[in-house]
N, C-alpha and C positions, 0 to 999 in steps of 0.2 A: 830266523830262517835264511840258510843261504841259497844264493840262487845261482845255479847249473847252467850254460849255456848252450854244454855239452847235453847235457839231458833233455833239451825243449823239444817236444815232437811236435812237426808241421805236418797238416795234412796232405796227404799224398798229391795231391796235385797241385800243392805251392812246394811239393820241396824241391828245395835248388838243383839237387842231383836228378830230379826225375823232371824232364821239359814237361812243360802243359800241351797235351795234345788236343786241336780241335775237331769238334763233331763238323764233318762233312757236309752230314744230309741237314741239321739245322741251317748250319749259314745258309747252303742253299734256302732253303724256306725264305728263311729273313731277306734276302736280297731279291725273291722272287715280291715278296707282299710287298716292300718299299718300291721295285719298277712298278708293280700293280695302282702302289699309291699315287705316286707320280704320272702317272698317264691318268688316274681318274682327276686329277687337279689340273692337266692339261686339257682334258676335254671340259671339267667344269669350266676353266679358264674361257674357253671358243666358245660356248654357250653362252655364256653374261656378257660378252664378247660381240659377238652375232645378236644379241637383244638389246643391246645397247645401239648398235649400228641403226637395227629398225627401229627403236624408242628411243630416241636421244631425248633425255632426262628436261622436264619443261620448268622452269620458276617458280616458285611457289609460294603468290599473297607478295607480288611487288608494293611496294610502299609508293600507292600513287599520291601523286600530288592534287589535293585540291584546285578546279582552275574554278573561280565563280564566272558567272555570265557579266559582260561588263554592262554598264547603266545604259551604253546606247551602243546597239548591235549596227555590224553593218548590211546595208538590201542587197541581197543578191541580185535584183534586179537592177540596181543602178549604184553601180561601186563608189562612186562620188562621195553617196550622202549616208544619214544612217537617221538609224527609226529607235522610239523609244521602246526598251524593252517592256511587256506585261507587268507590271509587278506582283505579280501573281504567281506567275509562273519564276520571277526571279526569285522572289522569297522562298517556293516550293524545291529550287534547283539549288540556290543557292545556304540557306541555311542549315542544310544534312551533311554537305559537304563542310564546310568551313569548322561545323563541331566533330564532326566526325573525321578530320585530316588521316590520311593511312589506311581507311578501312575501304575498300573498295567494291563496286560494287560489280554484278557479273557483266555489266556491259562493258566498264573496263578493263576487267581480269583478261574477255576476248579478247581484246584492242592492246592490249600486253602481252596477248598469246602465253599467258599464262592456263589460260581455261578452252579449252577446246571442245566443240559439240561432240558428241556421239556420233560413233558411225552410222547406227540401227537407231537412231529417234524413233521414238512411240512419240513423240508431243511434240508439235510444231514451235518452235523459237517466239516467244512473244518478248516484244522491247519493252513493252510496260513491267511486264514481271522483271525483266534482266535491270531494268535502272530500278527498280525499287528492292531488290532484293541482295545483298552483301554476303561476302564470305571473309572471316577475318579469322589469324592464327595469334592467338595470344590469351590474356588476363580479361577474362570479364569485367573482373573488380575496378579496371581499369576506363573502364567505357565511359564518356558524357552523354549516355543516351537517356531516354525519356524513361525506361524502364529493361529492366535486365531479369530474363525467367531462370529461376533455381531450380536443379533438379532436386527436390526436396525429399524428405520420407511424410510419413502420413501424420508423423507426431511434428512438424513444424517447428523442431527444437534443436536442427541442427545435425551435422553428423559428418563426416567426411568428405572428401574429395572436394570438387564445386560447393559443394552445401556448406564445410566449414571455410572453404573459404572466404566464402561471401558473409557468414556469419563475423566468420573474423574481423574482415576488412570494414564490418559496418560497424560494428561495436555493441555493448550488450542493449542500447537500446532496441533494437532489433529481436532480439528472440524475447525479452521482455514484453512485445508487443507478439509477437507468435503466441506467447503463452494465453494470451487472451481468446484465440480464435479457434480453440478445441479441434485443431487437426482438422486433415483434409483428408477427402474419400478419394481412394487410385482412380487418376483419369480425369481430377478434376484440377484447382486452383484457387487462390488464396492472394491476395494484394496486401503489401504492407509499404510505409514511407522506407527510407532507404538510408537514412540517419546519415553514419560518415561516408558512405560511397557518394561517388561521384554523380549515379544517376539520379533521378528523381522518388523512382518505386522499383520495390521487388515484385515480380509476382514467381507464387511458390507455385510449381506443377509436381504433382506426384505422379510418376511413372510408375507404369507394372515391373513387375517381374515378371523376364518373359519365361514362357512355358511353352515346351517343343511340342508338348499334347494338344496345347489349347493355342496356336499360332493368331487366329480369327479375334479370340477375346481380345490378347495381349496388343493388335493392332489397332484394333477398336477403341482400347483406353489409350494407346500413346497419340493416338488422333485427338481425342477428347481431350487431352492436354496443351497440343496443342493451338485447336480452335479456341475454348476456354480461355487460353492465355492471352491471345490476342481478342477475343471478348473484353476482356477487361483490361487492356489494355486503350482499345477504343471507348468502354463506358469511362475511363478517368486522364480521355486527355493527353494519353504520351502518342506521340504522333513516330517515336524509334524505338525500337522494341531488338531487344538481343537474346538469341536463345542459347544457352548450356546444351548441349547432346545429353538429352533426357535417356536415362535408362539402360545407359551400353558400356556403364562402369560394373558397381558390384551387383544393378539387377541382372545383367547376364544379357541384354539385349543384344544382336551383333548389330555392328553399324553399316553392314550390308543391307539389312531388312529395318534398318532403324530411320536410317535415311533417305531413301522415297518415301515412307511413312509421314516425315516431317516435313520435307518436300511439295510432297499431295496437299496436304493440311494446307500449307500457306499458299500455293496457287490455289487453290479453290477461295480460299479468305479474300486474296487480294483479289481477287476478280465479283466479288460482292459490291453492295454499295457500301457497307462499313469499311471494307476491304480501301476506297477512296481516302478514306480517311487516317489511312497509314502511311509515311513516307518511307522509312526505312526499316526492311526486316533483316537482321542479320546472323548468320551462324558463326556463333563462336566455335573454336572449333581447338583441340590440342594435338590430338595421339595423329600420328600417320591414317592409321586405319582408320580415323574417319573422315581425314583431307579425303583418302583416297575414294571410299564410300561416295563423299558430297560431290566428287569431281561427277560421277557416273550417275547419280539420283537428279541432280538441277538440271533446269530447264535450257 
């Protein structure tokens, strides 16, 4: 087959002898929608702009420094000399801190102006809850605390998110020892040793699933996991306890309504007499949504 170059027909508006003519009213369009775009990206722009002005962006989970209290304080009343410390209250101040270096608690996160009260407080500031209660951004699996709560399922065999990973990080002896304790009922909790993790014990809490129909139940059980957890936390002795955000992964909880939930729980616990017997309660904590949730729920 030979080929013609005289013969090739070009479509009428590529051929060389006939110019391309352009549509008027189109371009217009087009140049109208792109100024349209551009001024809404300049007003977006002054918006985040202007919110930023009035929110300037705060720190988030400084890595404080452990200070311990030293062996002999000095008196405020007579600068000279100095007094032996409590050791009671040293071992108390100082032991949480020292294992727990970076994790901070809300009386520091203030004093870092990292955490800021609420404008509209419903609940008056208490120091006892703010030094005993922590907000930390990272690895659970990571913690040397006394006991660390899973968000677990009801068959205590493991499963995603938080739950496999703490399964992971412990090793099979851990769910081999689940297998023993025929699940847990929603809302309640389950203790186990803690094999390769760093803490001492798991305790498993089964969260609901929440439901937009039934709001009241679904509060109701993620409280009972709560308390429960620190129940048994205090009947076995771990004196730090670290909690997983129960329920606001694939149950569907939001961590708007999830967190005064767990909030409420542990001010009401720590203000008990078992509640004494806790030093450090801390929310582990990952996604955005629910740093930001915890900032607005704590005390």
């Amino acid at each position: 087959m030979i080929f013609h170059p005289d013969k090739l027909r070009l479509h009428p508006h590529l051929h060389p002898t006939k110019p391309h003519r352009i549509n008027l009213g189109y371009s217009r369009i087009a140049i109208r929608m792109l100024l349209c775009s551009f001024l809404r990206v300049l007003v977006t722009g002054y918006e985040l702009l202007h919110y930023l002005c009035l929110n300037p962006p705060r720190p988030r989970f400084p890595q404080h420094r452990a200070h311990p209290k030293p062996e002999h304080a000095r008196d405020p009343d007579h600068p000279g000399q100095t007094t032996q410390a409590d050791p009671e209250s040293l071992a108390m101040d100082t032991i949480p801190n020292l294992a727990l270096a970076g994790v901070s608690t809300l009386t520091q996160l203030y004093e870092d102006d990292a955490l800021f009260p609420p404008k509209n407080a419903v609940i008056a500031p208490n120091k006892f809850l703010n030094d005993h209660i922590c907000l930390h951004k990272g690895d659970i699996t990571k913690l040397p605390v006394d006991a660390i709560v899973n968000a677990a399922k009801e068959s205590l065999l493991g499963g995603g998110g938080v739950d496999g990973a703490i399964h992971s990080a412990a090793g099979p002896g851990l769910l081999k020892e689940c297998r023993t304790l025929g699940g847990c009922d929603t809302g309640s909790a389950k203790i186990t040793d803690a094999y390769r993790l760093p803490c001492r014990k798991v305790i498993h809490a089964v969260g609901p699933v929440y439901s937009h129909f039934d709001t009241k139940e679904s509060e109701a059980k993620l409280t009972s996991c709560y308390l429960t957890s620190l129940k048994l936390a205090v009947e076995n002795g771990c004196r730090t306890i670290a909690f997983s955000c129960i329920s606001t992964g694939f149950y569907g909880y939001p961590s708007a309504d999830a967190a005064p939930v767990a909030c409420d729980a542990v001010r009401k616990f720590l203000l008990t007499t078992d509640g004494k017997k806790i030093d450090r309660v801390i929310f582990v904590l990952f996604q955005e949504k629910d740093i930001d949730a915890y900032h607005i729920a704590l005390p």
